[in-house]
Structure formats: C-alpha cells, structure tokens
C-alpha positions in Angstrom: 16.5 21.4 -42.7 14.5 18.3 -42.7 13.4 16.1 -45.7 9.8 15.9 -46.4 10.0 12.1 -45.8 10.4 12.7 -42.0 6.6 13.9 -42.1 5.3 10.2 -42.1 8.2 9.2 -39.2 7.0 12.1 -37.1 3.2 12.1 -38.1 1.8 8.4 -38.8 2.5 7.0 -35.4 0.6 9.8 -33.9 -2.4 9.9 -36.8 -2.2 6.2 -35.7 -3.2 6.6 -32.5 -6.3 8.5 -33.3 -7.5 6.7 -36.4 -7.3 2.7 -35.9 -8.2 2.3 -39.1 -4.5 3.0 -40.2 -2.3 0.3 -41.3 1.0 0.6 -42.9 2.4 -2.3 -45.3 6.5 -2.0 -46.3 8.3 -3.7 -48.9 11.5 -4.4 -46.9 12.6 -0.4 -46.9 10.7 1.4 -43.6 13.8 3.0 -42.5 14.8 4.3 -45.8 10.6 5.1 -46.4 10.1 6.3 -42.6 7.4 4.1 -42.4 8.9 1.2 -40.0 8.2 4.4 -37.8 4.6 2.7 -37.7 5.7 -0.3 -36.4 6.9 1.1 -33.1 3.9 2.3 -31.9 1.1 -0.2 -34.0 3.1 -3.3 -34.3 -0.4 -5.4 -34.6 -1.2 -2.5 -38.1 2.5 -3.1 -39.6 3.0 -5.5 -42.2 6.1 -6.4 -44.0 5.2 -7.2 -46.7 9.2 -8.3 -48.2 10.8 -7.5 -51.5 7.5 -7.5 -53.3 5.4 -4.3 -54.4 3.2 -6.6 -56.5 2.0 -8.7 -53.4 2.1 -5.2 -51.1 -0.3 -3.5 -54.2 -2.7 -6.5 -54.1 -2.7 -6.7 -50.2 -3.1 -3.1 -50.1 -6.5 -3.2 -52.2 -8.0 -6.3 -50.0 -7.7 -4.3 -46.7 -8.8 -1.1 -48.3 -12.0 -3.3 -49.2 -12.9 -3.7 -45.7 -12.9 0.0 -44.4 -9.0 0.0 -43.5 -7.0 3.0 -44.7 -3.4 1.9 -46.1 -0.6 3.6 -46.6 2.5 1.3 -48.5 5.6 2.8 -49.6 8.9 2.4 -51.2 11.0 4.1 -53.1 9.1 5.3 -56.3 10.7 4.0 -59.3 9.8 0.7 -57.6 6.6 1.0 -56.6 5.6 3.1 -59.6 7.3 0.4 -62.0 4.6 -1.9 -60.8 1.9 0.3 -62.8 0.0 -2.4 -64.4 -1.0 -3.7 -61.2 -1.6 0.0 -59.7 -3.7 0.1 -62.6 -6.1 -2.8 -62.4 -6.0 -3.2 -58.5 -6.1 0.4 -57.1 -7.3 3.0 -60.2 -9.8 0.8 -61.8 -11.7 -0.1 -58.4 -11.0 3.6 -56.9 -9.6 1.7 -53.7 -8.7 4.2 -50.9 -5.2 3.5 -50.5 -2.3 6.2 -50.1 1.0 5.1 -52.1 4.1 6.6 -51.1 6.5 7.2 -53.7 10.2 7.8 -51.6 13.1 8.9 -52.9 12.1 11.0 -55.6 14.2 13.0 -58.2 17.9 13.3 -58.8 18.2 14.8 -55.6 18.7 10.9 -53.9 22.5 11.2 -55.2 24.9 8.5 -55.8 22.7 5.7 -55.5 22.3 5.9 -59.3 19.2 6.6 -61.9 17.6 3.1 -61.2 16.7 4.2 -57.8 15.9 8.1 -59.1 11.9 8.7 -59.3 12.2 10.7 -62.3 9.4 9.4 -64.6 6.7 8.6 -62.0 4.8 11.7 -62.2 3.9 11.0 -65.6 3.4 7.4 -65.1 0.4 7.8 -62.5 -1.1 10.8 -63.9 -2.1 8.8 -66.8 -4.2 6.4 -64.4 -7.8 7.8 -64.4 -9.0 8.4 -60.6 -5.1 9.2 -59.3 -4.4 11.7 -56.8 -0.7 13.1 -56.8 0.9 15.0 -54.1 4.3 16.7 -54.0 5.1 18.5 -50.9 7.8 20.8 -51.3 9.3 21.0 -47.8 8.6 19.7 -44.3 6.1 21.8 -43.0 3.8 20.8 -46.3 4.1 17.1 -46.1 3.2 17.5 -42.5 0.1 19.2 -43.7 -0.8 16.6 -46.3 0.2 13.6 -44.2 -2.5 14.8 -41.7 -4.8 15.6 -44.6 -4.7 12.5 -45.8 -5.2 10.4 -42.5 -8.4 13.2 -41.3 -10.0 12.8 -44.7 -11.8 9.6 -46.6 -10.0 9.3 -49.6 -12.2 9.5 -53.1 -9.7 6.9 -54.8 -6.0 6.4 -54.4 -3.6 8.7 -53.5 0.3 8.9 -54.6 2.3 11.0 -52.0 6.0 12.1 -53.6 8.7 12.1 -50.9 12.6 13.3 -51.2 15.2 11.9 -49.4 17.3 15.1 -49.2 16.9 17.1 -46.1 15.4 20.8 -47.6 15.3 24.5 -46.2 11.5 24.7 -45.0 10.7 28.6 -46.6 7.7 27.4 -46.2 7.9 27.6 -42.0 7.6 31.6 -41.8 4.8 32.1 -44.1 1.9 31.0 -42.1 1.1 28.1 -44.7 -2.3 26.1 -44.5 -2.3 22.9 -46.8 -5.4 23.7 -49.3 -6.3 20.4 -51.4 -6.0 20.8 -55.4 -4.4 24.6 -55.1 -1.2 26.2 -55.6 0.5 28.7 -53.5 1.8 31.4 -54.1 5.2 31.6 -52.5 6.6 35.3 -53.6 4.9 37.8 -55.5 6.1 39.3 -58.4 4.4 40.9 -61.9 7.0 40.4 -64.9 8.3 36.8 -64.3 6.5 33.2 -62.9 8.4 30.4 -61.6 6.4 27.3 -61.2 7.6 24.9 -58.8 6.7 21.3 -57.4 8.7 19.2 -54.8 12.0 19.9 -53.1 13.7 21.9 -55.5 11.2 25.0 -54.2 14.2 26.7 -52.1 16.4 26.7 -55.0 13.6 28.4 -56.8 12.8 30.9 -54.3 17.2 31.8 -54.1 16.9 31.9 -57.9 13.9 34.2 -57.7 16.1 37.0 -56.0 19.3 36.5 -58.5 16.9 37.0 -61.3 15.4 40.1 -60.1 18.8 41.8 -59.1 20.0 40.5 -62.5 17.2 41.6 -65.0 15.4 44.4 -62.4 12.2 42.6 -63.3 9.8 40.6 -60.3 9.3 37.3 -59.9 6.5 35.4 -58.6 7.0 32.1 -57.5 4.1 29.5 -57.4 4.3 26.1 -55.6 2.3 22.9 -56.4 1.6 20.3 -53.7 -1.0 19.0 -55.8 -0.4 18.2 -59.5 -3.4 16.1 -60.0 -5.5 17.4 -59.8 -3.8 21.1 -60.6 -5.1 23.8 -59.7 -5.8 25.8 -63.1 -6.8 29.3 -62.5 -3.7 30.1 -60.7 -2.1 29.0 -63.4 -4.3 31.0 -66.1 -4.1 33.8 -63.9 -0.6 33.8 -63.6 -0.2 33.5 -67.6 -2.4 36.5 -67.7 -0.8 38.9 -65.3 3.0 37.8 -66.0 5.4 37.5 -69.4 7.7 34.7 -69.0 6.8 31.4 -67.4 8.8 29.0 -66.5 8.4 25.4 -64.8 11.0 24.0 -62.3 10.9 20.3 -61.1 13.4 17.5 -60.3 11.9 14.8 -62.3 11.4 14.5 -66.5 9.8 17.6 -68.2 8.1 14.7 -70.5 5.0 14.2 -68.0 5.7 16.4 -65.3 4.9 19.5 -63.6 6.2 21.2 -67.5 3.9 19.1 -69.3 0.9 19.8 -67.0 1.0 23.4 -67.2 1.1 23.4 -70.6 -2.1 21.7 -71.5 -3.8 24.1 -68.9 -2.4 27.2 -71.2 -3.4 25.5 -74.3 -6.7 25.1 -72.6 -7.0 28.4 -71.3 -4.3 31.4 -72.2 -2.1 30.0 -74.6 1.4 31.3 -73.5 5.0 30.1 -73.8 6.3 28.1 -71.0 10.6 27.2 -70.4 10.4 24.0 -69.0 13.8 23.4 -66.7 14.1 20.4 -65.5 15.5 16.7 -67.3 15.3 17.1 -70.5 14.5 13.6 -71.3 17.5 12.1 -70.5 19.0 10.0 -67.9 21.3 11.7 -65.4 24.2 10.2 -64.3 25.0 9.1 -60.4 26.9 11.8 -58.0 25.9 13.8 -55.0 23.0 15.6 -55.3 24.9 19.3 -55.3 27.3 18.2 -58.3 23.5 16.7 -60.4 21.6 19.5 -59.2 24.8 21.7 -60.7 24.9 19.6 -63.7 21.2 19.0 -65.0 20.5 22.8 -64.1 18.5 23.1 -60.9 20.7 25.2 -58.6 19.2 28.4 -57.8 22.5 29.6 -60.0 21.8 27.5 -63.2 18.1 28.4 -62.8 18.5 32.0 -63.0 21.0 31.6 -65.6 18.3 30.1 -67.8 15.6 32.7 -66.7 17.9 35.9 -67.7 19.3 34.2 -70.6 15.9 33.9 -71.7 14.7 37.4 -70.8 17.4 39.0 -72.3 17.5 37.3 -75.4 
C-alpha cells in the first residue's frame, strides 16, 4: 500500500543524480507534493518558489529554455487553476516542462472540494501539445517518473498524483510502462471496465463481484496515458465486448468518460456508462465514506454494472 505520489520521493533524488539537468521548483507544498524530497540530495536544483504557481509556471518555462528539465508541483486544482498562464507560457511554446498535479480526486478526503483535482483532466486536455499521465498505483508512477526523466520531452507533460496510499495490483503482473497505451489488467469477453488513476483496485475487486453476480467476464483496461489515448484498445475492446463502462475519480464532464467516447464516435459507435462525478461537487469526508457516497467502491461499482446488465 503506497500512494502513487511516493514515486517522485523515492525516484527524483535518484534520476537526479544521473541527469543534472533536473531541477525541481515548489510552491510552498514539497512535503505534501514529495518533491522537497529533491532538496535533500540537489539543494543547489531546488527552488522554492513560495505561494505562487503563476511565478513557479513562468520560471518553469525560462529554465526549460536553456536545456534544463523541470518538474513543479502542487496540488492540482492549484496548479491547474493557473491555466491561462499554462497556456501561453508552457502549451503555446511546447516548453519541456513536467507539471505535477498532486492530490487528485475525491480520494484526498476531508480537506474539502477546493483542494479535490476533479476538473483538471478536462482543463489541460484542451491545451493543444499537453501530455497527461495518470498512474494508477505505485509501481506505474515509478515507471513513468523514470520515463519521464530518461526521455526528452516533445512539449509539456502533466503527471496526476493521489494522495491516498493504493493496493499496487499492478506489482504481480510483470508491468512495463508503454507510452500512449492501455493495459489490459484482467481479461474478460462480455463486460469492459475502463479505468484511469487510483480507483484501479476498486475496479479490479468490482470486476470479480460482477462476474459472480451476472456469470458474465470482465475485462478491465487501465489508462496511464489519457492524452494522448491509446484508441485501438479502446475500439478493439468495443468490438469484442457488450457493455462498457468508464471508472475514474474526477468529473465525467472531460475525463477518462468523455475521452472514450469521442474515440467510439470516431471509430465503433457503442454505448459507454460513465461512473464517476456526475457533474457535481462532492462534499468533504474521509475518502471511504466519498468513495461510498459518489459510487466508486468496488460495491457501488458493481452495483451499477449489474443493475445495468440486468435491466
């Protein structure tokens, strides 16, 4: 059980060491971010940056223009809130630089929906040249940490993190990290379940309560990579199975729901459920008792999959 955030306290010290290149600038949040991780090891490539995303997103582009690669964090409804300066200094100049988004989803608990990341998915996959990445558990953000520090970056990057410590199902199934394509998690030929972020093990627990409940199989599919999205898997599975559904902690205005279903009007047009926040705002609590609430225990999720089946 560790939260995909732990990937950049574990991993960016260490891709420090081998790139020098790095640098890491925080707005005033590195513990909550795992970022003041950096500052450790590199103290002379840390920069605080204060209570200021706009300065940190302006700073972040100058550096990037002289062959440094940045990664700047804080928690996503902040950083993401700052989009028309994203826009003009990061998208429109296709500057290198890796924005972490923390604290994603309803998942972050009682801190309340001001500090939930539950639009942002939408928000920067409206910016033209935006990368967006979504690990699900630990073992995946390691993987896309280290992908982005090995690789040069075609544009900027926006990396998704949860707070919430997760079960890794991710550990035991040999997993390699493959940029722009989804994995498939279980295998199954009546039902898909589309996932994306840190509600995967509650889709995967749902997956077997379905299948014991309606005798049908149920594939599971995770995206690390929403934009761009990897659309034969999902035409393939729209092809091969009867009832999709999408899962995600954050809006289904914009998000994971939203992208699959341009790809089937695109490709196999299809019916997708979309379970996730139905356009709302939730209200503060621990994560269990929102996750109960808004639908997104592996319970609630099966409900709505049989429910729907049986219909």
């Amino acid at each position: 059980m560790k939260a995909t955030r732990e990937a950049l306290k574990d991993l960016l010290p260490e891709m420090g060491n081998k790139h020098k290149n790095i640098v890491v600038l925080d707005a005033d949040i590195g513990s909550a971010t795992r970022l003041a991780s950096f500052k450790t090891t590199h103290p002379d490539r840390f920069f605080q940056v204060g209570i200021a995303e706009a300065n940190m997103i302006g700073i972040s582009s100058g550096l990037s223009e002289h062959g440094f690669k940045v990664f700047m964090g804080s928690f996503s409804s902040f950083l993401t809130g700052r989009y028309d300066i994203i826009r003009c200094s990061l998208a429109y100049s296709k500057s290198p630089v890796v924005l972490i988004g923390s604290h994603v989803g309803m998942a972050i608990g009682k801190d309340g929906v001001t500090q939930m990341g539950l639009e942002d998915v939408g928000v920067m996959r409206s910016l033209p040249n935006m990368t967006i990445l979504n690990p699900s558990t630990y073992t995946e953000a390691v993987e896309i940490v280290k992908f982005l520090c090995n690789n040069e970056l075609d544009g900027p990057h926006y990396l998704r993190v949860g707070r919430q410590s997760v079960e890794d199902c991710l550990a035991e199934k040999e997993y390699k990290f493959h940029f722009g394509k989804g994995f498939t998690v279980e295998e199954g030929d009546d039902i898909t379940l589309f996932s994306t972020g840190c509600v995967l093990p509650d889709v995967t627990k749902a997956k077997t309560k379905i299948e014991s409940q309606t005798g049908l199989t149920v594939r599971v599919i995770n995206f690390h990579t929403l934009k761009p999205i990897d659309k034969e898997i999902i035409a393939k599975a729209s092809q091969e199975t009867k009832y999709l559904f999408s899962v995600e902690d954050h809006s289904v205005v914009g998000g994971l729901g939203s992208i699959i279903s341009e790809v089937l009007c695109e490709s196999n047009p299809a019916r997708l459920t979309k379970i996730g926040l139905q356009d709302e705002f939730p209200e503060s609590g621990p994560p269990n008792d929102l996750y109960n609430k808004y639908g997104l225990t592996s319970d609630k999720i099966a409900s709505k999959v049989v429910d729907y089946v049986n219909r």
